[in-house]
N, C-alpha and C positions, 0 to 999 in steps of 0.2 A: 825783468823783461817787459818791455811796454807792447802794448796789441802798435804801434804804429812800426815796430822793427822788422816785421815781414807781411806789411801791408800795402797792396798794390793798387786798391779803391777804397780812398780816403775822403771823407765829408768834413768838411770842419764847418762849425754853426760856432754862434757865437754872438755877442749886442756889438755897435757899433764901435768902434775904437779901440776891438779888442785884440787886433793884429792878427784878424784872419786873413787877412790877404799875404801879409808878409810871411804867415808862415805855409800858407799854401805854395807859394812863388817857392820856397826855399826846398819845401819836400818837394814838391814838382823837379825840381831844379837835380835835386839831390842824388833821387831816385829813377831819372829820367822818366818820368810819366807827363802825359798830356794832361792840362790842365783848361777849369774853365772857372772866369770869375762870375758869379752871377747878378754882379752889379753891370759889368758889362754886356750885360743879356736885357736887363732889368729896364738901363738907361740910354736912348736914342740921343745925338749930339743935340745941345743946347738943353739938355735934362726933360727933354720929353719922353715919357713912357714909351715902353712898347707893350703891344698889345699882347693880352695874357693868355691868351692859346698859340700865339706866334713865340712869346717868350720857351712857355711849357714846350712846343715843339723843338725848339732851338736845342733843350736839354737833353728831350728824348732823343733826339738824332745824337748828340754829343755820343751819349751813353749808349745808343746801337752800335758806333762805329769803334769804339775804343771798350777795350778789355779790362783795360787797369788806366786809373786816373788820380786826378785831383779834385775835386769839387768843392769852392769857396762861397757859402753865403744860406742865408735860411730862402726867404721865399717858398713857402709853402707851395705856392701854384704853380711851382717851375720842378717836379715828377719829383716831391719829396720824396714818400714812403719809398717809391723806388729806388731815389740815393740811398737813403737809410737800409731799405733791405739789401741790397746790392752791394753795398761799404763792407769791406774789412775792418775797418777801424771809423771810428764815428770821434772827432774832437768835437768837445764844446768847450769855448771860453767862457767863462764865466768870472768876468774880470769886472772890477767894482769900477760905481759911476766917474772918481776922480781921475781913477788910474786910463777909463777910456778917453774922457775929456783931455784930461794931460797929451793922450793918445795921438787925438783928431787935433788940438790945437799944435802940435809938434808936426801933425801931416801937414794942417793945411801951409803953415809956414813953409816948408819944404816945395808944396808945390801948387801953391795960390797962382793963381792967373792962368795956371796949365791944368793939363789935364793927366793924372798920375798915371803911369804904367797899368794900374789893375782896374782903370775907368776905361769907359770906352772916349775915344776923341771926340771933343767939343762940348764937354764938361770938366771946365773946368773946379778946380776942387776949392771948396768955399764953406764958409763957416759963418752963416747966418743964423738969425732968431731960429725959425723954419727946423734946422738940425739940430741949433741947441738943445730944441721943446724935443727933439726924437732924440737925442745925444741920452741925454739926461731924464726924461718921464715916460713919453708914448712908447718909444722903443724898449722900453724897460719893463712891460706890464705884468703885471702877476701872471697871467695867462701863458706870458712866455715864458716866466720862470716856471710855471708850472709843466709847460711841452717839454723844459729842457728836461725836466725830473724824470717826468714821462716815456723820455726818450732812455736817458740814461737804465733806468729800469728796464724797459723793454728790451733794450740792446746791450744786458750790462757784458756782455763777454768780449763785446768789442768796442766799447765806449770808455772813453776815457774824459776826465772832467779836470779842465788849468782852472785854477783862481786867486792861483798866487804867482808873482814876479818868478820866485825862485825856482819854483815847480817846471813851469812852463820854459824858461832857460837850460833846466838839465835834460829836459824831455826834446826839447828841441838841438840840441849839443848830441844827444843818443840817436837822434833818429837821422842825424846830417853825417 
């Protein structure tokens, strides 16, 4: 039995490319819960920021008005600890560097020049130097292998941890 089969607030964290989106959309989808990307929180059209007590607020309202959700993305400054205490089930992907690049270059083909479903509009999705250096090094720092550890410890009775193809295919096949 996986903590995600009678979970109605779900976090999934994860590094880039590691199909957190697609699997929040689908447990969203699944279980009928409202959901929120936090890239789409994150990014204003044309990839400008938004600002970080506007974004954090955007979350906390999310999470005053709904009871049970989805919540897709790390951003610490957008009411983490409170996703994490709040979660019945906490995913981390923890998917290696190839397997995310394979990932993101498989996305942006899909949907170069647009802007994807779990973006907000008028970013479109793209794959420059810029992401590569976060695809592949910044995004990947010890620091945040270390939160996930962190995290996983702290919450282990409701955390669960993908880092293999297979794992994460049967986990996700159980919980849909």
């Amino acid at each position: 039995m996986s903590v995600l089969d009678h979970a109605s607030r779900i976090a999934i964290l994860g590094y880039s490319g590691s199909v957190k989106s697609t699997l929040a959309t689908r447990l969203a989808s699944s279980h009928s819960l409202p959901s929120i990307h936090l890239d789409q929180v994150h990014w204003l059209p044309g990839w400008v920021e938004c600002d970080s007590q506007e974004a954090a607020s955007i979350v906390n309202d999310f999470l005053n008005l709904h009871d049970a959700w989805v919540i897709e993305g790390n951003y610490p400054g957008m009411a983490f600890e409170r996703r994490l205490e709040d979660a019945d089930a906490i995913v981390i992907l923890d998917v290696n560097r190839l397997t995310c690049l394979y990932r993101a270059i498989r996305r942006w083909l899909s949907y170069r020049n647009t802007s994807r479903p779990d973006m907000t509009e008028g970013c479109p999705e793209k794959l420059d130097a810029e992401f590569l250096i976060w695809l592949m090094r910044k995004g990947r720092s010890r620091e945040r292998a270390q939160r996930y550890r962190a995290i996983s410890k702290q919450y282990r009775d409701k955390c669960v941890i993908y880092s293999k193809n297979a794992e994460f295919r049967r986990a996700l096949k159980s919980a849909l």
